[in-house]
C-alpha positions in Angstrom: 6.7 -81.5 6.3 5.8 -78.5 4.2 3.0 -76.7 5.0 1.8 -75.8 1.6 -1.9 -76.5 0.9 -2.6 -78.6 -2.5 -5.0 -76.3 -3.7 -5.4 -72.4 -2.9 -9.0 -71.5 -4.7 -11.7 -74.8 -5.0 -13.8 -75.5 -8.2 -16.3 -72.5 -6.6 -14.2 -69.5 -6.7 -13.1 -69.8 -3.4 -9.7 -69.1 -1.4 -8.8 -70.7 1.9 -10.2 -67.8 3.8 -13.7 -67.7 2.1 -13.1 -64.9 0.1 -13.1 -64.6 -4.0 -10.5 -64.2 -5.8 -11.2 -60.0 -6.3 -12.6 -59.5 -2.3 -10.1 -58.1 -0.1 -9.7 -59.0 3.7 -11.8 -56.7 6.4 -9.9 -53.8 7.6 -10.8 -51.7 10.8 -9.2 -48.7 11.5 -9.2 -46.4 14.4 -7.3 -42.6 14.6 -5.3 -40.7 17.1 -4.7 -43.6 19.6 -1.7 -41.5 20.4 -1.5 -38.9 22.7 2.1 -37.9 22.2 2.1 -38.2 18.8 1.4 -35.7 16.4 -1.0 -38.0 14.2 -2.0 -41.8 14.6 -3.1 -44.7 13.2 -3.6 -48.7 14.3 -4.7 -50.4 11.6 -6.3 -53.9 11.4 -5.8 -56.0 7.9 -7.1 -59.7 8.0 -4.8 -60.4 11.3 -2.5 -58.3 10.1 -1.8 -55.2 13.2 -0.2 -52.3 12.1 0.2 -49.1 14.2 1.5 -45.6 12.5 2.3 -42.6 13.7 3.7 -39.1 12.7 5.7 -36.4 14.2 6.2 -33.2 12.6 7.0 -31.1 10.7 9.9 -30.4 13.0 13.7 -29.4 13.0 15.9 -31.6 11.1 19.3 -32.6 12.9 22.0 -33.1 11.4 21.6 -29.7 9.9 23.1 -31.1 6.8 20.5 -32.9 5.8 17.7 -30.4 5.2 16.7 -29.2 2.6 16.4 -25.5 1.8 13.3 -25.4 -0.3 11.2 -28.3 1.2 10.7 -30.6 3.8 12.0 -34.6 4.3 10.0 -37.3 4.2 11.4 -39.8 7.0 9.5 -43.1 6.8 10.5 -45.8 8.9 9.2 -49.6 8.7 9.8 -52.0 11.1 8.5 -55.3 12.2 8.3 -56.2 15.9 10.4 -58.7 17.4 7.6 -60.7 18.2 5.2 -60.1 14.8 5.5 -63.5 13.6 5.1 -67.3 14.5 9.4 -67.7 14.5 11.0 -64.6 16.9 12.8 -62.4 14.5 16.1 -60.8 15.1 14.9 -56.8 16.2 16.5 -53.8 15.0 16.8 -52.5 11.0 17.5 -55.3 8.6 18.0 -55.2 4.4 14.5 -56.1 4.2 12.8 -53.4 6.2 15.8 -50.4 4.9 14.3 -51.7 1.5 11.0 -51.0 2.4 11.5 -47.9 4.4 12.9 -46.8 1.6 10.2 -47.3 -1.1 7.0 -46.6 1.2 8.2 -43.1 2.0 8.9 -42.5 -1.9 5.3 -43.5 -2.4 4.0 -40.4 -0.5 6.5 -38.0 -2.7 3.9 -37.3 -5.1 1.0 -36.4 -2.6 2.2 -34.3 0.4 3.1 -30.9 0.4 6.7 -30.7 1.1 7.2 -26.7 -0.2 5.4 -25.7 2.9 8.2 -26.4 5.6 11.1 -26.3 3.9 14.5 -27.3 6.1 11.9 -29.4 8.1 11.1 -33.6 8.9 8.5 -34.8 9.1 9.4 -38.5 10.5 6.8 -41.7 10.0 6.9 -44.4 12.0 5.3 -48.0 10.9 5.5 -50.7 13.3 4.5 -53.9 12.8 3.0 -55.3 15.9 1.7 -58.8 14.2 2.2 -60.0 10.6 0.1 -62.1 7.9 1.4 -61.0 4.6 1.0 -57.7 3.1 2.2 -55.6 5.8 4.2 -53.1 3.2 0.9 -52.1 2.0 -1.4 -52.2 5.8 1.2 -49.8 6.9 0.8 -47.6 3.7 -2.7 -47.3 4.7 -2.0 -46.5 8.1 0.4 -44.3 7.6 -1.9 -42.2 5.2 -4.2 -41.5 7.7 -2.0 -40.8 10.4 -0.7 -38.0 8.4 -3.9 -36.5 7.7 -4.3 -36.7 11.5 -0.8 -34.8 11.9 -2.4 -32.1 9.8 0.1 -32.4 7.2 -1.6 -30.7 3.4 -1.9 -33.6 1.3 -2.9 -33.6 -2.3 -4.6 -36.8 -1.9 -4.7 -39.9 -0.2 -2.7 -43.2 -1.0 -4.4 -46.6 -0.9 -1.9 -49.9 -0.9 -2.8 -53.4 -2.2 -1.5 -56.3 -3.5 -2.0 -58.8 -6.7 -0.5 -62.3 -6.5 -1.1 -65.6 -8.7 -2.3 -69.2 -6.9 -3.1 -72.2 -8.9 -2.8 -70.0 -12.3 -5.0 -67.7 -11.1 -4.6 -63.6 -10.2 -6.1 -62.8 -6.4 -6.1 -59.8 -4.6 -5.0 -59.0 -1.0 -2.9 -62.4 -0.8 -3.0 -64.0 2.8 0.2 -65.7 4.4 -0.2 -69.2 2.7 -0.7 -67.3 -0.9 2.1 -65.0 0.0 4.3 -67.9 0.7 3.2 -70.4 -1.6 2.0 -68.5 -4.5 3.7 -67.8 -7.9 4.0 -64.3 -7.7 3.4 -61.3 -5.5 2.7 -57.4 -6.8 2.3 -55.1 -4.1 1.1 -51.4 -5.7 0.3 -47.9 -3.6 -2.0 -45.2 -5.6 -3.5 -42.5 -5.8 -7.5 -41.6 -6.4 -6.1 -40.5 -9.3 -5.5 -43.6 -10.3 -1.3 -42.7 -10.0 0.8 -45.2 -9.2 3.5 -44.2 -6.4 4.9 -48.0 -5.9 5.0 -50.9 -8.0 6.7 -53.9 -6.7 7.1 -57.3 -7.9 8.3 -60.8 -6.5 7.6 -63.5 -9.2 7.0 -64.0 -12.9 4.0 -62.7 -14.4 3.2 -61.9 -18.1 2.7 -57.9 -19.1 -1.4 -59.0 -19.8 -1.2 -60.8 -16.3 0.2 -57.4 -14.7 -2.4 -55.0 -16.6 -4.7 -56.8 -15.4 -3.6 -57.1 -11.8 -3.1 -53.3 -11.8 -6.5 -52.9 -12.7 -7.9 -55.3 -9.9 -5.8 -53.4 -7.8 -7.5 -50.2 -8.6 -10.8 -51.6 -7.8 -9.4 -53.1 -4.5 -7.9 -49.5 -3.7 -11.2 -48.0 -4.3 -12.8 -50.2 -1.4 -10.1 -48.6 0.6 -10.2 -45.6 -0.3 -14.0 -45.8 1.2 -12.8 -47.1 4.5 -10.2 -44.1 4.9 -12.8 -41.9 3.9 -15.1 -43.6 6.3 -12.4 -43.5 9.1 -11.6 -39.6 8.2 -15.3 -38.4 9.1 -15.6 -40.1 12.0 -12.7 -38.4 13.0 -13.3 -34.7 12.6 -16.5 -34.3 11.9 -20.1 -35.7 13.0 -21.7 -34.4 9.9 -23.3 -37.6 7.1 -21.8 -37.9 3.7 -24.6 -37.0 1.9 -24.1 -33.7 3.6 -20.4 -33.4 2.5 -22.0 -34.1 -0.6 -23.9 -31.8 -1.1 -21.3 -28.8 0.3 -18.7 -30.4 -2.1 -21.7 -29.5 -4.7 -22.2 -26.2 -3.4 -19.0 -25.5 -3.4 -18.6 -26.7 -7.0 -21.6 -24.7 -8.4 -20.2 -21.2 -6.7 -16.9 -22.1 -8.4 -18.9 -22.7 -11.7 -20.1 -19.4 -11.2 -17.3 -17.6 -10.3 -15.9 -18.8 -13.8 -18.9 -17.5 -15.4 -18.8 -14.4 -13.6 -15.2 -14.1 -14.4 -15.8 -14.8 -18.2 -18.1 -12.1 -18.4 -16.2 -9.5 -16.9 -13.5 -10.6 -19.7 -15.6 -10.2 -21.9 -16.4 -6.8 -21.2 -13.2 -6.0 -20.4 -12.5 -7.2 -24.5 -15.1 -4.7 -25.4 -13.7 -2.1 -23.4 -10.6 -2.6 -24.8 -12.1 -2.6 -28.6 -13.9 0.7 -28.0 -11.0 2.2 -26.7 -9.4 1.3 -29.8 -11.9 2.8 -31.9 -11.7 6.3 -30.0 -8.1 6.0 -30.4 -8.2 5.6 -34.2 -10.5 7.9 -34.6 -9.0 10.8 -32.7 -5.6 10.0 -34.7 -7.6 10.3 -38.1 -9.0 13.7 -36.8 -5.5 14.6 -35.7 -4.0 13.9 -39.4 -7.4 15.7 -41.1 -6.3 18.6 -39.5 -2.4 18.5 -40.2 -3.7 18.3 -43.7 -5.9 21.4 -43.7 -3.0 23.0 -41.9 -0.5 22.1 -44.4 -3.1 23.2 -47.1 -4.0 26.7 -45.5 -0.2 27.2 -45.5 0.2 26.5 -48.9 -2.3 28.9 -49.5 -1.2 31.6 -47.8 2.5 31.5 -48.9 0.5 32.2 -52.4 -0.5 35.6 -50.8 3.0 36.4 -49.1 5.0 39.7 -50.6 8.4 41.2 -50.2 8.8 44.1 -48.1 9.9 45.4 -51.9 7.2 45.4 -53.1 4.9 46.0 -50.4 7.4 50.1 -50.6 6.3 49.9 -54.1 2.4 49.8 -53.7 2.4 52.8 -51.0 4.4 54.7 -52.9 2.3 54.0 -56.0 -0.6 55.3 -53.5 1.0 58.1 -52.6 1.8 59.7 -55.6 -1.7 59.1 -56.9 -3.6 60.6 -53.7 -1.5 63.5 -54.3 -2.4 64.1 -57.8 -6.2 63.6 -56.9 -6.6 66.8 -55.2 -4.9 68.7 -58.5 -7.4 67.6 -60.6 -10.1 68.4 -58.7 -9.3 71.9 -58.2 -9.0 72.0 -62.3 -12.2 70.5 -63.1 -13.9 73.4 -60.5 -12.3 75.9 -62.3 -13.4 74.8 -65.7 -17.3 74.5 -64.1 -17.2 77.7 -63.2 -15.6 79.6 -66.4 -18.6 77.3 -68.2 -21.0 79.2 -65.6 -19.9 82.3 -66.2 
């Protein structure tokens, strides 16, 4: 006998857990529940229990697999033997290599890998009981158990999924709606708004999916809050309307740095411009006085003589201050025969 119920959401709104069709389950979360790990995270989703941890960055063996200018992401998904109602075979299967695979590729865009290079840094994700959706619970662990490892982090990554019941789109499907339902669309983002996994198990139409991305997105936000939420308690007693208002601070000194910095530009422009000026002028007095130069030259090769001629003149002069004296000596003579 089939388990499936004959109707998933009643004539109010209303799902089979008492939620609406955009409310997502409660989530509690609680950090560094591991003393030998190097971050930590146990997560609680609806029933779902999901503990994370981190350790790294480290030394990567074999040797061969680093990576010379950054670090390796090593995620690792697993489901415990005894995480559902029917005892599952443990160990790695298709289904969690598949998604190991794509959760670790959803953190690509968001940590820092350029700061350890030749390093792993491994995450563990182990499912210790199941109720649909446990992809995206252990994204959201896993995200906070690296900010507990201290690893730099552009952001944080939220996880949730869209599915259709009854012709309808619902967010954060439970176990009957994951089973039972038309299609499941499990999506990791950014506060950006980035999406670092899209998956989908189902038929949906493209107006169906942008419009499941975007309940999603509002879903992600809620989480986002409860990280957030989880992240102060952590490290800090202070209230958010104090990290507020130093995020504010902080934003108004870095306005003002920028105006500061503008100005000094600025001056630096004028600087520059005057410099410019001097520059031009001193090369316009430098080619006035090339000219004059070049003029009194011209004037004075006017006035230049061969050593020819200049013989000529002083012996012109010569021969005339020797006849001076002559004549003199004649015109006395003559005044004194006239006195006589």
């Amino acid at each position: 006998m089939s388990d499936k119920p004959e109707k998933f959401i009643d004539e109010n709104g209303i799902r089979l857990d008492g939620r609406r069709v955009d409310e997502i389950r409660p989530m509690t979360v609680e950090m560094g529940v591991l003393s030998r790990a190097d971050g930590s995270c146990y997560l609680e989703w609806g029933n779902n229990k999901v503990l994370a941890a981190v350790y790294g960055p480290r030394e990567l063996h074999p040797r061969r697999l680093q990576r010379p200018g950054e670090a390796l992401v090593r995620y690792r998904y697993n489901m415990a033997a005894f995480s559902v109602e029917d005892r599952i075979r443990p160990g790695p299967s298709r289904r969690s290599t598949e998604i190991s695979k794509v959760s670790g590729e959803a953190f690509e865009p968001v940590v820092m890998k350029q700061f350890y290079p030749s390093a792993v840094i491994d995450v563990f994700a182990e499912v210790l009981q199941a109720d649909a959706g446990t992809r995206t619970a252990a994204i959201n662990a896993a995200t906070l158990a690296l900010v507990d490892a201290g690893i730099p982090m552009k952001g944080l990554v939220a996880a949730c999924a869209v599915g259709k019941v009854d012709g309808q789109l619902v967010i954060d499907l439970n176990k009957p709606e994951d089973n039972y339902g038309d299609a499941d669309l499990p999506i990791a983002m950014t506060e950006d708004g980035e999406i670092t996994l899209l998956q989908m198990d189902g038929n949906l139409t493209v107006e169906e999916i942008n419009k499941g991305i975007e309940m999603v997105r509002e879903g992600c936000e809620q989480i986002f809050a409860i990280q957030k939420a989880a992240l102060l308690e952590r490290f800090g007693s202070a209230e958010e309307e104090e990290v507020l208002e130093d995020a504010e601070l902080q934003a108004d000194i870095m306005s003002e740095e920028e105006e500061v910095s503008e100005a000094a530009e600025e001056e630096d422009d004028v600087e520059e411009s005057d410099d410019i000026e001097d520059i031009e002028v001193a090369e316009a007095e430098d080619v006035e006085v090339e000219e004059a130069e070049a003029m009194f030259e011209e004037d004075v090769t006017e006035f230049e003589v061969s050593e020819e001629e200049i013989g000529e003149a002083a012996e012109l002069n010569e021969e005339e201050v020797a006849s001076e004296p002559e004549g003199e000596e004649s015109t006395e003579e003559e005044g004194e025969k006239y006195e006589q």
